[in-house]
N, C-alpha and C positions, 0 to 999 in steps of 0.2 A: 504494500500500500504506500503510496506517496505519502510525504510528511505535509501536512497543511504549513501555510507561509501566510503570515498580516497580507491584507489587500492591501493598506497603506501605514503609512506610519510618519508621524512627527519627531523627529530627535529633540529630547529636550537639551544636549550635550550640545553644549556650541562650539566642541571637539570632536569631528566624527573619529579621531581614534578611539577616542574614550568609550565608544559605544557597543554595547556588547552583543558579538551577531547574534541570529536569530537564534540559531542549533546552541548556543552555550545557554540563552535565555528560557529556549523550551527545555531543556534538559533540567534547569534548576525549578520551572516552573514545576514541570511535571513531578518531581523529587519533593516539594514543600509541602507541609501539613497543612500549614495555615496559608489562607490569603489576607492582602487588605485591600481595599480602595481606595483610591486616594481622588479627590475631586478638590473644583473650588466651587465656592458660590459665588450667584454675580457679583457679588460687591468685594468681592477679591480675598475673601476668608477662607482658607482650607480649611476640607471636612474628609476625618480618615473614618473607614467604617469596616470591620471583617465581615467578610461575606463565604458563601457554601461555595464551595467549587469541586468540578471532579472531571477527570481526564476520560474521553473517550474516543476511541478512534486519530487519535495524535492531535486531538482540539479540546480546549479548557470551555466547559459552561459552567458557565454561576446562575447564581440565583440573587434577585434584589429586589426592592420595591423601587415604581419607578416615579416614586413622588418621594423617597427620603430622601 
């Protein structure tokens, strides 16, 4: 089976070395117990929140409400 790949993606690194490919990211992604999310809100507060996650088929789904 093909590994699934981001359709897109923002570097927030404004060092593309410093960016970690994708194969090192899924690897760790896939390996961690926990998740968190990280967001902001409009007014420029960040909000971290754990959320469910679980790997299927080499693609991570979570679970969230889509109003918190």
């Amino acid at each position: 089976m093909t590994e699934k790949q981001p359709l897109s993606a923002e570097p927030l690194a404004p060092d593309a070395a410093t960016l970690l490919p994708w194969s090192e990211a899924r690897t760790r992604l896939a390996a961690a117990q926990f998740y968190w999310l990280a967001t902001v809100h409009p007014d420029g507060r960040p909000h971290v929140r754990p959320v469910l996650a679980v790997w299927v088929d080499g693609a991570m789904y979570t679970t969230t409400n889509s109003s918190a």
